[in-house]
FITORLO-395950 format. One record per residue: residue in three letters; x, y, z of N, C-alpha, C in turn. Coordinates in steps of 0.001 Angstrom, whole numbers, padded with zeros to 6 digits, always signed. Each point is the difference from the previous one (the first is absolute). Layout:
N
ALAXYZXYZXYZ/...
This chain:
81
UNK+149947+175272-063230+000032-001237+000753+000962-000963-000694/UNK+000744-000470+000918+001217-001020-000420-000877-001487-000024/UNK+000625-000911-000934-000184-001351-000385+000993-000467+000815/UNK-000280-001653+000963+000822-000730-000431-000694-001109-000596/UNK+000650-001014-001372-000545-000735-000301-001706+000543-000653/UNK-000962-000802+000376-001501+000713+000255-000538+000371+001047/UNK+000757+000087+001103-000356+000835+001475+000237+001219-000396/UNK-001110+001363+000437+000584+001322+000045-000081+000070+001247/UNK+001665+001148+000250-000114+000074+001348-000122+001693+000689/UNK-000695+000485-000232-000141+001198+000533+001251+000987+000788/UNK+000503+001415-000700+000540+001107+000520+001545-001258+000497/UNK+000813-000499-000641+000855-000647+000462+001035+001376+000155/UNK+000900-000140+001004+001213+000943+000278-000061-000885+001400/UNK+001686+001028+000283+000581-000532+000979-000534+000212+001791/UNK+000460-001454+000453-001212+000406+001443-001266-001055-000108/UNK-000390-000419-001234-001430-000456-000514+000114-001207+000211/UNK-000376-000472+001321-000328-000970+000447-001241-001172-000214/UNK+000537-001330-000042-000923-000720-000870-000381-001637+001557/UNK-001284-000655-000185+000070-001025+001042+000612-000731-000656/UNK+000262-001386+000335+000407-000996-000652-000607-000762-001417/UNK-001872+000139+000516-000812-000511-000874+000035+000639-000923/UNK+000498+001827-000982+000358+000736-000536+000742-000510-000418/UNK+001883-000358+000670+000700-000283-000637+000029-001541-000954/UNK-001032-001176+000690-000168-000916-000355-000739+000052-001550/UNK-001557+000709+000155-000390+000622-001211+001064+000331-001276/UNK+000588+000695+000482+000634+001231-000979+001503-000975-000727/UNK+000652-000944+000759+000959-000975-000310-000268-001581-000282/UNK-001919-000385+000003-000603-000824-000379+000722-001521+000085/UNK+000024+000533+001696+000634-001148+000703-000773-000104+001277/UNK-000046-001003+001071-001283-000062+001298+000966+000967+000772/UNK-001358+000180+001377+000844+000572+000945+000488-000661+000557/UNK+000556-001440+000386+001058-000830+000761+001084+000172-001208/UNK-000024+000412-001058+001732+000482-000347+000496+001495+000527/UNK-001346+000951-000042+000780+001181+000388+000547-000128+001325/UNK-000945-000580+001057+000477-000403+001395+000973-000391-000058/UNK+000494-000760-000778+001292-001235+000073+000927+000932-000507/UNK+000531+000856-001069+000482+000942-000374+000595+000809+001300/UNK-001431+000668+000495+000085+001136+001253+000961-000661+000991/UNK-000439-001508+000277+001061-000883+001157+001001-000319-000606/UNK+000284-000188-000849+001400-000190-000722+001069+001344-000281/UNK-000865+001173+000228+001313+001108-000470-000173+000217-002115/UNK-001184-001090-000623+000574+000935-001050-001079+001067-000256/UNK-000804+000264+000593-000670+000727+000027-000616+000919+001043/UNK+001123+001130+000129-000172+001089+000976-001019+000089+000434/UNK-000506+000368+001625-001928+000568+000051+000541+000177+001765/UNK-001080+001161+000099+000005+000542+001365-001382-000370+000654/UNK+000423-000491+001578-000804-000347+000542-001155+001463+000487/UNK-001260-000338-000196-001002+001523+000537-000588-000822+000882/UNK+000338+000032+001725-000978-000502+000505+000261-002006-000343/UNK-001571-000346-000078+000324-001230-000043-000360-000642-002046/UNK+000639+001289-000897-000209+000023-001309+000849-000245-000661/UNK+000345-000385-000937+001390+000530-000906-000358+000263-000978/UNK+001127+001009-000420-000144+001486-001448+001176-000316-000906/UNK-000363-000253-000605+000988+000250-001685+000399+001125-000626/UNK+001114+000463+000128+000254+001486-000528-000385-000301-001649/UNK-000659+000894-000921-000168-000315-001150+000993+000182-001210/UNK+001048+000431+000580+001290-000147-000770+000978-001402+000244/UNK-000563-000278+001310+000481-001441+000187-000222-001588-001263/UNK-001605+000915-000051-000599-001306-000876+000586+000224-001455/UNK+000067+001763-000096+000755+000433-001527+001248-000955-000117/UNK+000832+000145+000597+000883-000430+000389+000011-001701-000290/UNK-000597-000766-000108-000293-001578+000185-000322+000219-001321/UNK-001073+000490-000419-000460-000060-001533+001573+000519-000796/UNK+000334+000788+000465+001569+000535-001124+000656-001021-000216/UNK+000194-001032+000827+000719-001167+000237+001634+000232+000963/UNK-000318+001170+000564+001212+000695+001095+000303-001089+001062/UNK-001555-000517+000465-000035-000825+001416-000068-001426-001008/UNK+000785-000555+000753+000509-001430-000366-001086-000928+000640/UNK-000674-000512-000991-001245-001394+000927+000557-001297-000146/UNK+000528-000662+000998-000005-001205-000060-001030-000983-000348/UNK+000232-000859-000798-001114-000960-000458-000268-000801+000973/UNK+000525-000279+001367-000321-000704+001102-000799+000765+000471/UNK+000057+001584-000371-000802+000687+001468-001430-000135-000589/UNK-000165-000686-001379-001209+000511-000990-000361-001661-000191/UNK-000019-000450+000708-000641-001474-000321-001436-000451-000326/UNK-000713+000840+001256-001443+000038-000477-000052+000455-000549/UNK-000082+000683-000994-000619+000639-001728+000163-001515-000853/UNK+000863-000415+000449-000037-000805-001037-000652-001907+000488/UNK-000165-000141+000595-001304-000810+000963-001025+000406+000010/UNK-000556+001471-000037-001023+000089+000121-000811-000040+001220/UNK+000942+000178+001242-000310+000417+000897-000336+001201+000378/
């Protein structure tokens, strides 16, 4: 079992789809940033239905520091909203 941070996240490989509240968990940020991310383009996710999925190399990907976060797109973390 893979770590991120102190989240374990179970059998990660490619395909391994995550909800938002996962990716929010796991990048210890709310889910109105991953949303805002998902609507902004920096954070890839496919619509299932009326869901959205996080590829889990996507989020690898954000943690590597590959995907570029704007500090505008990340305002609430730091408000405390």
């Amino acid at each position: 079992m893979k770590e991120f941070g102190r989240i374990p996240v179970p059998k990660l490989g490619p395909g391994r789809l995550l909800r938002p509240s996962q990716v929010a968990e796991i990048l210890g940020v709310c889910q109105a940033t991953v949303y805002r991310w998902i609507d902004t383009g920096i954070l890839p996710a496919v619509r299932i239905g009326r869901y959205w999925r996080v590829d889990i190399s996507e989020v690898e990907k954000l943690l590597a520091g590959e995907t570029a976060v704007h500090p505008e797109a990340d305002a609430d973390t730091e408000t405390g909203l």
